[in-house]
C-alpha positions in Angstrom: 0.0 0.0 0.0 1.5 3.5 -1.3 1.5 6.5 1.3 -0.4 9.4 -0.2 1.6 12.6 -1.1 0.2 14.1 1.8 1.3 11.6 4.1 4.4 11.1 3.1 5.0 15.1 3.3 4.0 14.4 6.8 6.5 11.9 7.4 9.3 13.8 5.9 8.6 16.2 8.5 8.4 14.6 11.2 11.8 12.4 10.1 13.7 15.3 9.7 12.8 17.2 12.7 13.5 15.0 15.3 11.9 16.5 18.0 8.0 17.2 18.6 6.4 19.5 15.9 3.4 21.6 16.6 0.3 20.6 15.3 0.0 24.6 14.7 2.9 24.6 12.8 2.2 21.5 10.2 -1.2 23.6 9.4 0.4 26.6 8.8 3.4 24.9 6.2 0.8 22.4 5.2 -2.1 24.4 5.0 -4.6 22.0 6.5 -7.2 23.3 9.0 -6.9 21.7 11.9 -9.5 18.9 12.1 -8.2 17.9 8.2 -4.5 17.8 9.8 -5.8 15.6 12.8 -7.3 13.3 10.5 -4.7 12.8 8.4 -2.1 12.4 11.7 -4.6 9.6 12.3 -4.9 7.8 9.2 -1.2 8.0 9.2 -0.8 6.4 12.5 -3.2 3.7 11.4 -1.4 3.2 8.3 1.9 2.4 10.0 0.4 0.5 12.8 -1.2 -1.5 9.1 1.9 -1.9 7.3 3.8 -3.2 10.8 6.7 0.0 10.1 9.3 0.0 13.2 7.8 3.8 13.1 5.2 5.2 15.1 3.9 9.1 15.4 3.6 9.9 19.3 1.0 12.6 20.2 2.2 15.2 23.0 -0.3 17.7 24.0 -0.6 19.8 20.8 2.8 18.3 18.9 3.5 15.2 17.0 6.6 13.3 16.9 8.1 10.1 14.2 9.3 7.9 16.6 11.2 4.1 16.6 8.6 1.2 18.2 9.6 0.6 22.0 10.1 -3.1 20.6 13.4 -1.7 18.8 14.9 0.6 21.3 17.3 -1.9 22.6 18.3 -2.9 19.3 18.7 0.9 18.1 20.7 1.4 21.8 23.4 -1.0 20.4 24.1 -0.1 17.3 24.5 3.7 17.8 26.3 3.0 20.9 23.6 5.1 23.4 24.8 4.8 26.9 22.2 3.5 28.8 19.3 6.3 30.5 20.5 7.2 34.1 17.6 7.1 36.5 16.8 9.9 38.6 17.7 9.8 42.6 14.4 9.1 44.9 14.7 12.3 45.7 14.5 14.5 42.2 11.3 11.7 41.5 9.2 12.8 44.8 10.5 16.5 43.9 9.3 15.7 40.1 6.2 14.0 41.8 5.3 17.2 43.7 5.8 19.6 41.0 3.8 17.5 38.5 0.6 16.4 41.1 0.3 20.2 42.5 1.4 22.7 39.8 2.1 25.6 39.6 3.9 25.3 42.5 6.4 27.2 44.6 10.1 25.5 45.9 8.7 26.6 49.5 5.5 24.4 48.8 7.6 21.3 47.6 10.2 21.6 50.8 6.9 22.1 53.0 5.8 18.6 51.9 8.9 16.8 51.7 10.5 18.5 54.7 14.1 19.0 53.7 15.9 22.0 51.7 14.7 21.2 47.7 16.6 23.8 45.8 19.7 21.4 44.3 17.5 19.0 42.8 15.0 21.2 41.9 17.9 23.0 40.2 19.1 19.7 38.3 15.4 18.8 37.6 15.7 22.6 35.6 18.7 21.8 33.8 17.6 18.1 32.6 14.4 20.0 31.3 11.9 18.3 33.3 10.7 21.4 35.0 10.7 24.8 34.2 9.5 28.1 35.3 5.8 29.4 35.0 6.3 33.1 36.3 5.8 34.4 40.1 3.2 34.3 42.4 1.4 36.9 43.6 2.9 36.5 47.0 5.4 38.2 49.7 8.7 37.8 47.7 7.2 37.2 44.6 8.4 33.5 44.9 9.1 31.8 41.4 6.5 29.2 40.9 7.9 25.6 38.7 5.6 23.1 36.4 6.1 20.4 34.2 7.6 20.9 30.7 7.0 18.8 27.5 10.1 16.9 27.9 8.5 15.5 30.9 5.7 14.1 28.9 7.9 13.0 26.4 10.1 11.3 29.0 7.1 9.4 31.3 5.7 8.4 27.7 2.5 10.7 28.5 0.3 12.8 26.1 -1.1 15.4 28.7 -1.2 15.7 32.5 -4.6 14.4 32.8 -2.4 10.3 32.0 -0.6 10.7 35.5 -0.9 7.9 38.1 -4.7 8.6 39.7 -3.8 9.6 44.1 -5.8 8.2 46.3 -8.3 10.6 48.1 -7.5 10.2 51.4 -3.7 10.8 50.9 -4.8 13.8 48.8 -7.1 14.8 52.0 -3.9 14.5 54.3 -1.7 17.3 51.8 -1.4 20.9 52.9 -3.4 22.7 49.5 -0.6 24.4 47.0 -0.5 28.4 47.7 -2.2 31.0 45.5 -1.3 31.2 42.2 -1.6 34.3 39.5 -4.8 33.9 37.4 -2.2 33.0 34.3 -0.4 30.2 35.7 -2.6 28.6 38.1 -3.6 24.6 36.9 -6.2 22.8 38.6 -3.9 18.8 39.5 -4.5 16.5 42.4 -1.9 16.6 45.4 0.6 14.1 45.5 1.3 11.0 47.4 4.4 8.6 48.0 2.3 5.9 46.1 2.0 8.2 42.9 6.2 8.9 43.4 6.5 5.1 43.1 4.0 4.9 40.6 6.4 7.6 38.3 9.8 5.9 39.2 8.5 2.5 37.7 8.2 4.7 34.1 11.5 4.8 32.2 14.5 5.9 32.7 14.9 9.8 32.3 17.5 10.5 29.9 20.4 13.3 30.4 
């Protein structure tokens, strides 16, 4: 079965990229509206699933990426010699936890929960790109407040937020509630729970 024109502009996209492309951005160059583009990302994704490819196109939130079959990665880890993914410490996953069950949050509201000073591996949780900024608070200092970024989707295999572990409501009950958040940054996530840390660390690796 021959890919259509359409889909095989798609592909070359997508191939050549590397990263995550914005649905936004394949309408524009394409000039698709957006339900035609979604359509098409589907039957695509069908198509491949059809014709048993060792490719496969990964929705994350609003972006689209060509990606090798988990059933390959090994194989692919080999050849281009990849040093294996270095997990992160228990302690950057219940940080990572936090930030992703409660966000926006502040560093203040992730040491209140855990207990102990956060900032270094909130800081190496910046640098690998699993967290990231979303403006201050409204608050006595102005405190920065952190979220989630699409590299943590990407990483924990997720296509939104809403995919995250479910917490169990009484452990939810038992959390102090995130502070106050400015009207642009404030999200509306579950608390988190040591369960929901364990049920992230079980995901794969994170890379460097």
């Amino acid at each position: 079965m021959l890919l259509t024109e359409l889909q095989n502009k798609l592909l070359a996209i997508l191939f050549a990229s590397g990263e995550p492309v914005e649905a936004a951005r394949l309408e524009e160059t394409l000039e698709y509206s957006h339900e035609e583009l979604l359509g098409h990302l589907s039957d695509l994704s069908a198509l491949l699933d059809e014709l048993e490819l060792p490719f496969m196109i990964k929705k994350l939130e609003q972006s689209y990426q060509l990606c090798s079959r988990p059933v390959y990665g090994e194989l692919v880890r080999r050849t281009l010699e990849l040093g294996r993914s270095t997990p992160l410490s228990p302690a950057a996953m219940e940080v990572l936890a936090i930030v992703a069950y409660n966000q926006p949050v502040t560093r203040a509201f992730v040491e209140q929960i855990r207990g102990v000073d956060s900032s270094g591996v909130m800081s190496s949780l910046t640098e690998k790109g699993l967290i990231e900024e979303a403006g201050r608070l409204e608050l006595p200092g102005r405190p920065i407040a952190y979220r989630t970024t699409p590299v943590f989707l990407r990483t924990f295999s997720l296509e939104n937020l809403n995919q995250l572990p479910p917490v169990d409501p009484e452990d939810r009950d038992a959390l102090p509630p995130p502070p106050p958040e400015e009207d642009e940054v404030q999200l509306d996530f579950s608390s988190l729970t040591a369960d929901a840390a364990r049920d992230l660390d079980a995901r794969e690796a994170v890379k460097q």
